[in-house]
mmCIF entry with sequence, helices, sheets and N, C-alpha, C, O atoms, coordinates in Angstrom:
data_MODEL
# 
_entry.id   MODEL 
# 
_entity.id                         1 
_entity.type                       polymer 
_entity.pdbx_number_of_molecules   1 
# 
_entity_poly.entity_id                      1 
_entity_poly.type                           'polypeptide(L)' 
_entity_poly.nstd_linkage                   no 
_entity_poly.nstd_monomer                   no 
_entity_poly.pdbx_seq_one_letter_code       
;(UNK)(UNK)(UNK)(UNK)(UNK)(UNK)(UNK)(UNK)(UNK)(UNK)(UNK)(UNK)(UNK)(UNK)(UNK)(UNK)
(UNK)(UNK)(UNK)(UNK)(UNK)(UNK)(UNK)(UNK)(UNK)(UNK)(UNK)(UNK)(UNK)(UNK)(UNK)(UNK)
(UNK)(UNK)(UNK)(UNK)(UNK)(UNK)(UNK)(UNK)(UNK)(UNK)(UNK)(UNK)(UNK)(UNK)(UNK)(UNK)
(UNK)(UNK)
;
_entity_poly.pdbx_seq_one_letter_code_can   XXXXXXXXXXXXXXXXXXXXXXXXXXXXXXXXXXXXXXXXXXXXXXXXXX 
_entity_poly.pdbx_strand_id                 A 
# 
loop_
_entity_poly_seq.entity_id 
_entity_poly_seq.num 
_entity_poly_seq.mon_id 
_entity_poly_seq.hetero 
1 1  UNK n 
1 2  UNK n 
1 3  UNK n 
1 4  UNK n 
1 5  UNK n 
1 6  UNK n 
1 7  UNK n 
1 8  UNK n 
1 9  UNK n 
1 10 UNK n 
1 11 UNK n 
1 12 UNK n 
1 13 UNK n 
1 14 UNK n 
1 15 UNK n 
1 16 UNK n 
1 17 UNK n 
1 18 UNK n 
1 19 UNK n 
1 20 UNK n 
1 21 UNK n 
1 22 UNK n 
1 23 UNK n 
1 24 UNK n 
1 25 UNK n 
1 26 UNK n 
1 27 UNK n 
1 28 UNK n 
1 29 UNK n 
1 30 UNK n 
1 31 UNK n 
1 32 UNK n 
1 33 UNK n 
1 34 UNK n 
1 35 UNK n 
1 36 UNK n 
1 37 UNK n 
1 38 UNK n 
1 39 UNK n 
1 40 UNK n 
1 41 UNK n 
1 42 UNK n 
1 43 UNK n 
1 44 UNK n 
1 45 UNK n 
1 46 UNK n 
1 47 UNK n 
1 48 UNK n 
1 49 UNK n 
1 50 UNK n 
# 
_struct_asym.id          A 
_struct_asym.entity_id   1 
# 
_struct_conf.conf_type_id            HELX_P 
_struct_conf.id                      HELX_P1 
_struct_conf.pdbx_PDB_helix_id       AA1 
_struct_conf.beg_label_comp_id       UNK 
_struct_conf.beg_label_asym_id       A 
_struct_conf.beg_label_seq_id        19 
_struct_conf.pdbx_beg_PDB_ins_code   ? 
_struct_conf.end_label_comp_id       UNK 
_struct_conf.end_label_asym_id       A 
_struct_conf.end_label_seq_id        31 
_struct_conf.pdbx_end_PDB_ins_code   ? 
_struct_conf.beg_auth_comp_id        UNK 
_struct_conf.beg_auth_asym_id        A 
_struct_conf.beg_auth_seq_id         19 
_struct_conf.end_auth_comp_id        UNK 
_struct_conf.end_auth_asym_id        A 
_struct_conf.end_auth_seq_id         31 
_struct_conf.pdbx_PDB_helix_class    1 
_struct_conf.details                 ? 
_struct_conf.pdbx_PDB_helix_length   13 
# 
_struct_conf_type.id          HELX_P 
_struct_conf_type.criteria    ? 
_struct_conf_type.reference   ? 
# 
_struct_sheet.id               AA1 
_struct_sheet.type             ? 
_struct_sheet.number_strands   2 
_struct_sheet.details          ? 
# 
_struct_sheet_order.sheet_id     AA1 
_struct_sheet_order.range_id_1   1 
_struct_sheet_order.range_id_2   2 
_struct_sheet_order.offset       ? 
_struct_sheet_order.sense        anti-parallel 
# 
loop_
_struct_sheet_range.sheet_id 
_struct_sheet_range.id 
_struct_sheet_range.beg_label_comp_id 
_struct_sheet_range.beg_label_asym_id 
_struct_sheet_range.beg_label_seq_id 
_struct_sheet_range.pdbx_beg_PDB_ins_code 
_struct_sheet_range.end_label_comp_id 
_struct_sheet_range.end_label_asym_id 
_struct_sheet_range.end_label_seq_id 
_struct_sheet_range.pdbx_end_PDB_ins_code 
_struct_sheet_range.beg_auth_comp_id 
_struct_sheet_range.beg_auth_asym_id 
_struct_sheet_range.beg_auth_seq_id 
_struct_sheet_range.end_auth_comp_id 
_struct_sheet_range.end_auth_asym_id 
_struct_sheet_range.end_auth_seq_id 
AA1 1 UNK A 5 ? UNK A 6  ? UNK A 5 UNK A 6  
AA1 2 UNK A 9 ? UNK A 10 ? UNK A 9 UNK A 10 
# 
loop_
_atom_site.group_PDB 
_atom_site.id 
_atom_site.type_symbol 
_atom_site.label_atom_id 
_atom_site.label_alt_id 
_atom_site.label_comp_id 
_atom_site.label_asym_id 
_atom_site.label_entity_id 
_atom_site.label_seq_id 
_atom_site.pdbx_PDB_ins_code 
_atom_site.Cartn_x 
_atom_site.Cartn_y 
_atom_site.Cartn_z 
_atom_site.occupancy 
_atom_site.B_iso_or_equiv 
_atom_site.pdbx_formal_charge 
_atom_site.auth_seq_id 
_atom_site.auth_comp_id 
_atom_site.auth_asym_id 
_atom_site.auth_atom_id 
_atom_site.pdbx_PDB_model_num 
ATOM 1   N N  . UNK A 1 1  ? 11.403 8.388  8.703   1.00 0.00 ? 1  UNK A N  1 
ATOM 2   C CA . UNK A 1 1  ? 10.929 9.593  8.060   1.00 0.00 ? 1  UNK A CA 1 
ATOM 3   C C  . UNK A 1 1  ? 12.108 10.375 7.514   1.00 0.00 ? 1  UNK A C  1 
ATOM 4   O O  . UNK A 1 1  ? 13.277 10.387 7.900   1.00 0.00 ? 1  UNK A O  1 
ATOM 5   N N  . UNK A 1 2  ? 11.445 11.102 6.405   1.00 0.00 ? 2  UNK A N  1 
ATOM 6   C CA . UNK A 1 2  ? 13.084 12.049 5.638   1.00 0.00 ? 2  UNK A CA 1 
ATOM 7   C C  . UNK A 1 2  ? 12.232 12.982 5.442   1.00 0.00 ? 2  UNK A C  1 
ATOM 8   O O  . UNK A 1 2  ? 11.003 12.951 5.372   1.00 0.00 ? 2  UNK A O  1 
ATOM 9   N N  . UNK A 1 3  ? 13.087 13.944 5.347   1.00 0.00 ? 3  UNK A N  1 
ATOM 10  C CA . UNK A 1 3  ? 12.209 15.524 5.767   1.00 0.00 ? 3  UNK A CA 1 
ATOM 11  C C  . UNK A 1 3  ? 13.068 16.569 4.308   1.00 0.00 ? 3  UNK A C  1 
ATOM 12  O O  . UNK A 1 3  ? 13.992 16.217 3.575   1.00 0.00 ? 3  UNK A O  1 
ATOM 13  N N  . UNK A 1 4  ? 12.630 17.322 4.323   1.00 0.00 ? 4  UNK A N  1 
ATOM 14  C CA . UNK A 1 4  ? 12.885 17.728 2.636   1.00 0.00 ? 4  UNK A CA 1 
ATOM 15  C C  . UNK A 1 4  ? 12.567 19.150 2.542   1.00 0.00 ? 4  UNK A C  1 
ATOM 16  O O  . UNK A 1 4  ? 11.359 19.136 2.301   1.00 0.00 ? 4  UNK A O  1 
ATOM 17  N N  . UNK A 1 5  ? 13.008 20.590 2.598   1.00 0.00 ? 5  UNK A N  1 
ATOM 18  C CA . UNK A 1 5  ? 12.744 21.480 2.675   1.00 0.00 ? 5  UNK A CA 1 
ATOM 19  C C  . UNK A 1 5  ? 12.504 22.103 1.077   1.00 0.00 ? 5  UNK A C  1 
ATOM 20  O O  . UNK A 1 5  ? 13.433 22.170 0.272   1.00 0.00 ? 5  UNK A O  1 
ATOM 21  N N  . UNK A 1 6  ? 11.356 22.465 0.823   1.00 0.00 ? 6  UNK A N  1 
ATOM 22  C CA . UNK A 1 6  ? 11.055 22.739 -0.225  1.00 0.00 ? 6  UNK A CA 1 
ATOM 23  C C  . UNK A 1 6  ? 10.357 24.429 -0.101  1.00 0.00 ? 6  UNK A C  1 
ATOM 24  O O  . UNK A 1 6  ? 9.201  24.606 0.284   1.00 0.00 ? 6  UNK A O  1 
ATOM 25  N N  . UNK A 1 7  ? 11.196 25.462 -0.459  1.00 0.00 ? 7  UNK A N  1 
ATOM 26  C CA . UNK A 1 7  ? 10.717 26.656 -0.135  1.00 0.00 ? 7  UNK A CA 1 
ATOM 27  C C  . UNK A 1 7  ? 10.186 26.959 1.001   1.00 0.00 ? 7  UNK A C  1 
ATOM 28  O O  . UNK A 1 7  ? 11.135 27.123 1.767   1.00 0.00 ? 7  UNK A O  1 
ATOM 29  N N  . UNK A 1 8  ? 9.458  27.087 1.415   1.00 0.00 ? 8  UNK A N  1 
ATOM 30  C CA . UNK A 1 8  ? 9.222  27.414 2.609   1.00 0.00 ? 8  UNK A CA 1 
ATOM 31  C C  . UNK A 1 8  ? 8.403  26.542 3.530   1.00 0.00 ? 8  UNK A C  1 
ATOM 32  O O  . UNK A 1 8  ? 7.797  26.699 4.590   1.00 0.00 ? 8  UNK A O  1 
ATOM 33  N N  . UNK A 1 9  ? 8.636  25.558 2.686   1.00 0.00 ? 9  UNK A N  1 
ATOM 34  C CA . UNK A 1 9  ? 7.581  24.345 3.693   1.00 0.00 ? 9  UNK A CA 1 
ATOM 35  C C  . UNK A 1 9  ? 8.881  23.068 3.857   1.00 0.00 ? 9  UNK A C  1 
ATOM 36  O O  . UNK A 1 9  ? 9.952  23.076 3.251   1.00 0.00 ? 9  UNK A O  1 
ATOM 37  N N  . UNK A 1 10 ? 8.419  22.046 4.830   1.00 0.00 ? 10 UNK A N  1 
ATOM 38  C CA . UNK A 1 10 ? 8.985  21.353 5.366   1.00 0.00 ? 10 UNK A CA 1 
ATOM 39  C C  . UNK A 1 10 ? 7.990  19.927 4.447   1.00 0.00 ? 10 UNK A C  1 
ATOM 40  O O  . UNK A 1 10 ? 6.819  19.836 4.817   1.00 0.00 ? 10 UNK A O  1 
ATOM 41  N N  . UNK A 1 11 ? 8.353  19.132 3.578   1.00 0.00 ? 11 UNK A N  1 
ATOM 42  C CA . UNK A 1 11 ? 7.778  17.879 3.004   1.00 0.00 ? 11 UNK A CA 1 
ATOM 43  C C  . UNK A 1 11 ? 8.796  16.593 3.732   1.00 0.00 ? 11 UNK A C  1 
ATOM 44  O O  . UNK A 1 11 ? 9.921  16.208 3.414   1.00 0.00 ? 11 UNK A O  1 
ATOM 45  N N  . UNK A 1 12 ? 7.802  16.112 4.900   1.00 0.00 ? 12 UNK A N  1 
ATOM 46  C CA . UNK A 1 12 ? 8.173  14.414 5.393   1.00 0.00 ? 12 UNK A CA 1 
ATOM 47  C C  . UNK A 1 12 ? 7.755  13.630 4.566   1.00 0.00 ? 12 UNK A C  1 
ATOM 48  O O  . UNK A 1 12 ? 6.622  13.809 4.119   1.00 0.00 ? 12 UNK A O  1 
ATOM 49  N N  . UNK A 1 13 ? 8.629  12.415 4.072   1.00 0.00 ? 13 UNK A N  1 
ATOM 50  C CA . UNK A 1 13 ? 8.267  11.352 3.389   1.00 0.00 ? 13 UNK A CA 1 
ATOM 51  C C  . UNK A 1 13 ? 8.429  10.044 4.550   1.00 0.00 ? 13 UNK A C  1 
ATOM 52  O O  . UNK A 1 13 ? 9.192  10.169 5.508   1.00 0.00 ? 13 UNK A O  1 
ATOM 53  N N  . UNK A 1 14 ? 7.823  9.114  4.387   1.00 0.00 ? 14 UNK A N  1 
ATOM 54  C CA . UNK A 1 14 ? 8.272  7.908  5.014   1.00 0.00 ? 14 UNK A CA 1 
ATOM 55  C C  . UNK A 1 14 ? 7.017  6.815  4.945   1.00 0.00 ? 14 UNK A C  1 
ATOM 56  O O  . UNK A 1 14 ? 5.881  7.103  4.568   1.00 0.00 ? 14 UNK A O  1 
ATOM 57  N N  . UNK A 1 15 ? 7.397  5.682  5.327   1.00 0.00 ? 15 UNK A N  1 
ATOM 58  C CA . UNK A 1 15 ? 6.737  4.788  5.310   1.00 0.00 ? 15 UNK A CA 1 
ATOM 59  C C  . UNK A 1 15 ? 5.545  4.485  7.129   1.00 0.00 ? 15 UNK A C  1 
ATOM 60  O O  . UNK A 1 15 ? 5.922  4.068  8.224   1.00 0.00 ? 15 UNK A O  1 
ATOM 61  N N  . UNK A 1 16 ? 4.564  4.794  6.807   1.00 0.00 ? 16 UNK A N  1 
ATOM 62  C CA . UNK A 1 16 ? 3.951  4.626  8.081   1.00 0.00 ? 16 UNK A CA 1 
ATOM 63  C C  . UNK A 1 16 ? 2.953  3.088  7.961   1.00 0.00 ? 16 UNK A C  1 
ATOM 64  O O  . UNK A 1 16 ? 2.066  2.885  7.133   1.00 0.00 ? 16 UNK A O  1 
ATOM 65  N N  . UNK A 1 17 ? 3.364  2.250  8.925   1.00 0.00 ? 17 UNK A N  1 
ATOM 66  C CA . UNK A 1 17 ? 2.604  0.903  9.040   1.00 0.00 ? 17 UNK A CA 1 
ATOM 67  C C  . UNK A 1 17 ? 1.216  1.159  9.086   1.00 0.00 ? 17 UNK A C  1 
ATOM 68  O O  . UNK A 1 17 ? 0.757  1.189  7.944   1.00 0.00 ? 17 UNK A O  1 
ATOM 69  N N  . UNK A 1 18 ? 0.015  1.436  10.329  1.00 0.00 ? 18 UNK A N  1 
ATOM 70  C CA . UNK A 1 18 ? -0.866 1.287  10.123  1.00 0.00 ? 18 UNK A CA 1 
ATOM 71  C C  . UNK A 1 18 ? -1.171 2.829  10.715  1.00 0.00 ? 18 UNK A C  1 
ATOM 72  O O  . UNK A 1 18 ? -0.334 3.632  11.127  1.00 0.00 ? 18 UNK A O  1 
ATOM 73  N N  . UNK A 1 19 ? -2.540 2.983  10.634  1.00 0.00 ? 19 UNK A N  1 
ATOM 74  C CA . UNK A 1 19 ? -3.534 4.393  11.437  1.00 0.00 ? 19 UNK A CA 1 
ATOM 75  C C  . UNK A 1 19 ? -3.042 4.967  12.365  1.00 0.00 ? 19 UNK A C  1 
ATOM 76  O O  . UNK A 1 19 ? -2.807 6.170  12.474  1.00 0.00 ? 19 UNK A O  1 
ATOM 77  N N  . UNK A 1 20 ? -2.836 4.023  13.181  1.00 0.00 ? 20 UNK A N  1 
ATOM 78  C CA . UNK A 1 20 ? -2.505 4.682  14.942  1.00 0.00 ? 20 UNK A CA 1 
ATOM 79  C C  . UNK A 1 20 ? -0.869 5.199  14.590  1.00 0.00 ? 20 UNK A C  1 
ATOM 80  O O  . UNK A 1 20 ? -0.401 6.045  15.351  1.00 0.00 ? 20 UNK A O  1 
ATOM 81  N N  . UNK A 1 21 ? -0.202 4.810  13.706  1.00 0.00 ? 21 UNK A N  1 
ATOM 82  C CA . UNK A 1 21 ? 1.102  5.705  13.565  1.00 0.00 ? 21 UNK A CA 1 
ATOM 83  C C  . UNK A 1 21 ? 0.820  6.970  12.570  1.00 0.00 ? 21 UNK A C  1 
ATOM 84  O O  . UNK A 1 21 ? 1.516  7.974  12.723  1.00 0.00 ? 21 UNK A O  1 
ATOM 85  N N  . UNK A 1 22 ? -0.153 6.947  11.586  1.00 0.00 ? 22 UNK A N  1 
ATOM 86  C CA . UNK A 1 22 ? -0.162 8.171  11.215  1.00 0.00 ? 22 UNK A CA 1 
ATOM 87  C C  . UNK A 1 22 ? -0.721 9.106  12.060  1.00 0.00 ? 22 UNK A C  1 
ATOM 88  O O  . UNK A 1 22 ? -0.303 10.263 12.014  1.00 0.00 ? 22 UNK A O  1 
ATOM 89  N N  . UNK A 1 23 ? -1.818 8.713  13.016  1.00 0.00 ? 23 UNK A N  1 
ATOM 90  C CA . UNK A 1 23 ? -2.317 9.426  14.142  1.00 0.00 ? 23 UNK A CA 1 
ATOM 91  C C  . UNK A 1 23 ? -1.056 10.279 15.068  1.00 0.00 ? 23 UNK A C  1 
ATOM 92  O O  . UNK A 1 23 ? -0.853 11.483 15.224  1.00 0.00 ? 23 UNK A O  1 
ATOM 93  N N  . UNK A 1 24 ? -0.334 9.046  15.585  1.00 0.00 ? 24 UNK A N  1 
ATOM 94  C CA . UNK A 1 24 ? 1.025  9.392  15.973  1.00 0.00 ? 24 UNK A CA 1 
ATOM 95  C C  . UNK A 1 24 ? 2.052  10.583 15.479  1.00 0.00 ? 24 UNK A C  1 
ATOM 96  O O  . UNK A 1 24 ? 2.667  11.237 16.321  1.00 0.00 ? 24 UNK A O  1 
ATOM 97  N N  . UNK A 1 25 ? 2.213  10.841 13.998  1.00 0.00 ? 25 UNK A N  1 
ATOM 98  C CA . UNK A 1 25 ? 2.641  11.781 13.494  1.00 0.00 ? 25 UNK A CA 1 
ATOM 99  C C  . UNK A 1 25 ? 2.268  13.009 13.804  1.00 0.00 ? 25 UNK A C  1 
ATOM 100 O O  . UNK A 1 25 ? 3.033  13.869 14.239  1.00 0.00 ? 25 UNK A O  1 
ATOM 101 N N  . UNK A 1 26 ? 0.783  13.186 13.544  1.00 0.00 ? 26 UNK A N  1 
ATOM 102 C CA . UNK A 1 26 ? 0.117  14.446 13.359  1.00 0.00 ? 26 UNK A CA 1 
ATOM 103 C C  . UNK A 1 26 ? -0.102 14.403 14.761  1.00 0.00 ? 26 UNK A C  1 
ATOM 104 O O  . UNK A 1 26 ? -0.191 15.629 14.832  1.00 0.00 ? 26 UNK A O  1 
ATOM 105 N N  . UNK A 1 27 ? -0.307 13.951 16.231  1.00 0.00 ? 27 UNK A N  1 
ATOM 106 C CA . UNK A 1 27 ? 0.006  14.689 17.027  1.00 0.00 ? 27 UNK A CA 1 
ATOM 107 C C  . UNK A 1 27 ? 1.202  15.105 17.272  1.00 0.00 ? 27 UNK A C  1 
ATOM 108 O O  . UNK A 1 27 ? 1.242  16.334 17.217  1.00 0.00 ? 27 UNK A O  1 
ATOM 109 N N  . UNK A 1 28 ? 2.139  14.658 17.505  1.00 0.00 ? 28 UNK A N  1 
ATOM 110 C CA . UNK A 1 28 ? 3.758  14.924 17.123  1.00 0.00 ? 28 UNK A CA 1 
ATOM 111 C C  . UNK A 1 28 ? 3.473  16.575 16.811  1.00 0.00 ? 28 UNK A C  1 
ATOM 112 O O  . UNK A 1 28 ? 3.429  17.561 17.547  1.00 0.00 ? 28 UNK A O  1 
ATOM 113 N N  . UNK A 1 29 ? 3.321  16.395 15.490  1.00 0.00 ? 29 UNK A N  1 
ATOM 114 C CA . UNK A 1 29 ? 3.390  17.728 14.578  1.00 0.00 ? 29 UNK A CA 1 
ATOM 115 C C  . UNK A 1 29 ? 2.723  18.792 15.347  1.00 0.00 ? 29 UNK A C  1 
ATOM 116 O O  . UNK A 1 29 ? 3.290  19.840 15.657  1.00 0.00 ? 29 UNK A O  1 
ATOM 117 N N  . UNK A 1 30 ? 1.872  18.588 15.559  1.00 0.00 ? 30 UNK A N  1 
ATOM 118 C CA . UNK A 1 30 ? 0.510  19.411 16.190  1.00 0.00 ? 30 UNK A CA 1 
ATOM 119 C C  . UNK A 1 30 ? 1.403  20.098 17.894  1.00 0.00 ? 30 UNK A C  1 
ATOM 120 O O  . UNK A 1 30 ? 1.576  21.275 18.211  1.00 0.00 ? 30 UNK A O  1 
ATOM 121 N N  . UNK A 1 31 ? 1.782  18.880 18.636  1.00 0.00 ? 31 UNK A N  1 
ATOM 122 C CA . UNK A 1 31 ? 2.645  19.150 19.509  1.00 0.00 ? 31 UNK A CA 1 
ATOM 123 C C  . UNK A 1 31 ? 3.562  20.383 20.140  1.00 0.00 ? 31 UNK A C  1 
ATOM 124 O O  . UNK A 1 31 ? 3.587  21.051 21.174  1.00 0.00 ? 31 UNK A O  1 
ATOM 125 N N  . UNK A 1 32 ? 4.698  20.226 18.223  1.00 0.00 ? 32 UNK A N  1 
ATOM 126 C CA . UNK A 1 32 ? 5.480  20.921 18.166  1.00 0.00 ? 32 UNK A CA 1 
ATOM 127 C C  . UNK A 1 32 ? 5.048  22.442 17.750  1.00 0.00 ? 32 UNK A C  1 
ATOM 128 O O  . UNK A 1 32 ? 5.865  23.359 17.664  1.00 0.00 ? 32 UNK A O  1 
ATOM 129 N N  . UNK A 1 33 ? 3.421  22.602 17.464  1.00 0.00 ? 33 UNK A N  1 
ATOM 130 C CA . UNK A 1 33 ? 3.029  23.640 17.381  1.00 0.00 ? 33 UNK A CA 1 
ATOM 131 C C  . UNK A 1 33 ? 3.228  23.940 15.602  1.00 0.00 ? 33 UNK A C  1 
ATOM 132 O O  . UNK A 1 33 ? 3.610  24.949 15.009  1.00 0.00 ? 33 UNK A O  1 
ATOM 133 N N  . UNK A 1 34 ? 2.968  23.142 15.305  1.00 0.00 ? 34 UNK A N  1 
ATOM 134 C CA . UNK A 1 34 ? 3.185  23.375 13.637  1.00 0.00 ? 34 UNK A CA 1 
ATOM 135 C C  . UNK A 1 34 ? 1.735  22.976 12.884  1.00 0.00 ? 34 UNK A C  1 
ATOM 136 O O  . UNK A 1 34 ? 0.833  22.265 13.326  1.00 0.00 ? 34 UNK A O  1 
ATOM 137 N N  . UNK A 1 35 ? 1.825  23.708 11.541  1.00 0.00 ? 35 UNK A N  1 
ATOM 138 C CA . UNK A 1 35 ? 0.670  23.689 10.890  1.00 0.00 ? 35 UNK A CA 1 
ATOM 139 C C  . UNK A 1 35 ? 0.547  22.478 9.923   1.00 0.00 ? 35 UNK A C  1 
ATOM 140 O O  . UNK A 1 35 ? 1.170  22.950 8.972   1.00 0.00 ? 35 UNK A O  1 
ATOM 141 N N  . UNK A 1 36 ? 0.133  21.125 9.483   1.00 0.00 ? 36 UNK A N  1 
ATOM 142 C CA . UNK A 1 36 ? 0.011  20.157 8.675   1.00 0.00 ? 36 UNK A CA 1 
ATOM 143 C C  . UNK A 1 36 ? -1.101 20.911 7.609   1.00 0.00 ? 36 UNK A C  1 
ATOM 144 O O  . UNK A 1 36 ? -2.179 21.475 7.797   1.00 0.00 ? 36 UNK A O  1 
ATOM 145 N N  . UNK A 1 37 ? -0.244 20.616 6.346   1.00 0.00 ? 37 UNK A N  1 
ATOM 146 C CA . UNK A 1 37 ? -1.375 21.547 5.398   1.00 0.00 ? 37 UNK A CA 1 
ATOM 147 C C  . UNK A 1 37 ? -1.535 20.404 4.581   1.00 0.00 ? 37 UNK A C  1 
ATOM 148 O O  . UNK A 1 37 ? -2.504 20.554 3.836   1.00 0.00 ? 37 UNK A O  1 
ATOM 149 N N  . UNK A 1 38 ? -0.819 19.053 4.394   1.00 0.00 ? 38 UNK A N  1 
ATOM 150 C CA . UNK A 1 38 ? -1.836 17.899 3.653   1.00 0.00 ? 38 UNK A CA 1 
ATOM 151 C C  . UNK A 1 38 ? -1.004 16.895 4.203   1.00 0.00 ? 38 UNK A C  1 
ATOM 152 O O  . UNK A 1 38 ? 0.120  16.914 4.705   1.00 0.00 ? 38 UNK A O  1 
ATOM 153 N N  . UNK A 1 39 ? -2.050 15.794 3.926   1.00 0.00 ? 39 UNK A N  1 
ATOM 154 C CA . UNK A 1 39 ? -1.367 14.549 4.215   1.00 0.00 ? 39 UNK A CA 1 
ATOM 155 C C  . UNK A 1 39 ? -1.790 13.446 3.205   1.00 0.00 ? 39 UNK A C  1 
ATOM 156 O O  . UNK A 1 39 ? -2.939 13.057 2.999   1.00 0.00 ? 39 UNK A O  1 
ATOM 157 N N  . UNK A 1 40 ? -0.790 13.071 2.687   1.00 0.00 ? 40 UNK A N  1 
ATOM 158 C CA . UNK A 1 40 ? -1.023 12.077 1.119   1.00 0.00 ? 40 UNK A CA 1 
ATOM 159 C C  . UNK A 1 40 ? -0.498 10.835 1.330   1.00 0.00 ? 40 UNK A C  1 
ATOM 160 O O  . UNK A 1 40 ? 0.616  10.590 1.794   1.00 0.00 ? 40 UNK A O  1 
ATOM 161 N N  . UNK A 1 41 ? -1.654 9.759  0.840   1.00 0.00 ? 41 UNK A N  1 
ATOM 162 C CA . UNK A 1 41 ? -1.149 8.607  0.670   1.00 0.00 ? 41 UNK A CA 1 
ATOM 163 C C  . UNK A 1 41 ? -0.789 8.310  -0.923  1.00 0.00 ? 41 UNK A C  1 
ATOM 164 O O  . UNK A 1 41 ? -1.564 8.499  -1.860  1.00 0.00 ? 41 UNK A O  1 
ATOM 165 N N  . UNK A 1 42 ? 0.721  7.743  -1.022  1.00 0.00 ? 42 UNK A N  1 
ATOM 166 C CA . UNK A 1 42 ? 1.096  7.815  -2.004  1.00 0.00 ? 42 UNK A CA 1 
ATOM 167 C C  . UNK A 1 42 ? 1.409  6.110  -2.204  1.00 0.00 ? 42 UNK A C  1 
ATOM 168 O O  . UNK A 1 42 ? 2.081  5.436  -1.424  1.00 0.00 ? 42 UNK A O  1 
ATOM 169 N N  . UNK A 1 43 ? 0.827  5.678  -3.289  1.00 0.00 ? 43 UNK A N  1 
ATOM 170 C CA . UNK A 1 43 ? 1.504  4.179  -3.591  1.00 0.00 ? 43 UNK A CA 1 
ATOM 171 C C  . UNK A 1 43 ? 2.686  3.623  -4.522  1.00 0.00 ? 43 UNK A C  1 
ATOM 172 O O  . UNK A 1 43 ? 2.748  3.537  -5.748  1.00 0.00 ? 43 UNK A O  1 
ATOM 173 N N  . UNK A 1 44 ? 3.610  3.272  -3.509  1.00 0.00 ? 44 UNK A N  1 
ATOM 174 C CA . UNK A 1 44 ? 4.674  2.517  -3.897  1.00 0.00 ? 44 UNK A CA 1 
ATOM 175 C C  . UNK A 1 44 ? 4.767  2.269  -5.605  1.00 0.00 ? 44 UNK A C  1 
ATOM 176 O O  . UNK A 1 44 ? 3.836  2.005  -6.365  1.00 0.00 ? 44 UNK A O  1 
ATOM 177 N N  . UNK A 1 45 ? 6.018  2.425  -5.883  1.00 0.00 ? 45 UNK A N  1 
ATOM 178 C CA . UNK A 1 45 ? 6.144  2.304  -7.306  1.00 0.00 ? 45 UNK A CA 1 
ATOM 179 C C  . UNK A 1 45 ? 6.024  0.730  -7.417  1.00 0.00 ? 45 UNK A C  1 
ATOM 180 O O  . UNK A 1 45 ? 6.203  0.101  -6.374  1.00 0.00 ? 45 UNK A O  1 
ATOM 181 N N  . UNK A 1 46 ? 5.718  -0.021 -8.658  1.00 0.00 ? 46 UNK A N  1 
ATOM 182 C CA . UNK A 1 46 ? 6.703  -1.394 -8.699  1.00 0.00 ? 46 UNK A CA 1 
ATOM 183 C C  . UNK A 1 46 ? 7.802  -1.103 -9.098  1.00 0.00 ? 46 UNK A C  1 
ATOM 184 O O  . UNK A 1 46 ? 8.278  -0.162 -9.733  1.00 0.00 ? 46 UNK A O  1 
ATOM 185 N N  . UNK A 1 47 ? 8.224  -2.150 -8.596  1.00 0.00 ? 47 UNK A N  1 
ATOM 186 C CA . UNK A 1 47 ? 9.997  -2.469 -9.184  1.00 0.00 ? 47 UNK A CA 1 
ATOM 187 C C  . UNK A 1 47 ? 10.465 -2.587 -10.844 1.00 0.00 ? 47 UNK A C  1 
ATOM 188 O O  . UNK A 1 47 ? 10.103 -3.245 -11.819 1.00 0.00 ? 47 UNK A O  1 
ATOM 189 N N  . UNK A 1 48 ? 11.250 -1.787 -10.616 1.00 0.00 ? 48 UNK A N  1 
ATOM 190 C CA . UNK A 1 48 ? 11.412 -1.689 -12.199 1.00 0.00 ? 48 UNK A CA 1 
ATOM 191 C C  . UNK A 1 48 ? 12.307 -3.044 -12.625 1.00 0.00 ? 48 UNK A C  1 
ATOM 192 O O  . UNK A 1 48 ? 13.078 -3.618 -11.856 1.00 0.00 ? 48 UNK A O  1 
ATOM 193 N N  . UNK A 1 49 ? 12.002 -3.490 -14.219 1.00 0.00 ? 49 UNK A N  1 
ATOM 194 C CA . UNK A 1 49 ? 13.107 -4.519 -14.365 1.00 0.00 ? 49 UNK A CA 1 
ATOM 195 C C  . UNK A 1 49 ? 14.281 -3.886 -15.482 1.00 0.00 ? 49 UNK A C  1 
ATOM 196 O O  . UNK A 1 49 ? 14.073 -2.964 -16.271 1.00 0.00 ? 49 UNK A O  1 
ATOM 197 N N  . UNK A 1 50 ? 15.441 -4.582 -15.327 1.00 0.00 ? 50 UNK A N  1 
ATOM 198 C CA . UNK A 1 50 ? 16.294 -4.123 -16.235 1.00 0.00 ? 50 UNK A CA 1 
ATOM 199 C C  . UNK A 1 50 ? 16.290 -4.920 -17.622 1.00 0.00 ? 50 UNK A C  1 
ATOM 200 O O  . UNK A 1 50 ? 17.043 -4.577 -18.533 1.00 0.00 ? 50 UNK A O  1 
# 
């Protein structure tokens, strides 16, 4: 995970394998007593060619 401070919010990026690790996250988060205001699945670029 890479974490990215963007004004006043905190944006994690990373690659999560299956459910039970994104589950994993958001208790984490939840844990630490913090607010999750979205969670996006984003798809991989392709590879660019030169």
């Amino acid at each position: 995970m890479a974490s990215e401070l963007t004004g006043g919010e905190t944006v994690l990026t990373g690659l999560l394998e299956d459910q039970s690790a994104v589950f994993g996250v958001v208790a984490q988060i939840e844990a630490l007593g913090l607010e999750l205001l979205e969670l996006r699945q984003i798809r991989p670029r392709p590879p660019q060619t030169a």
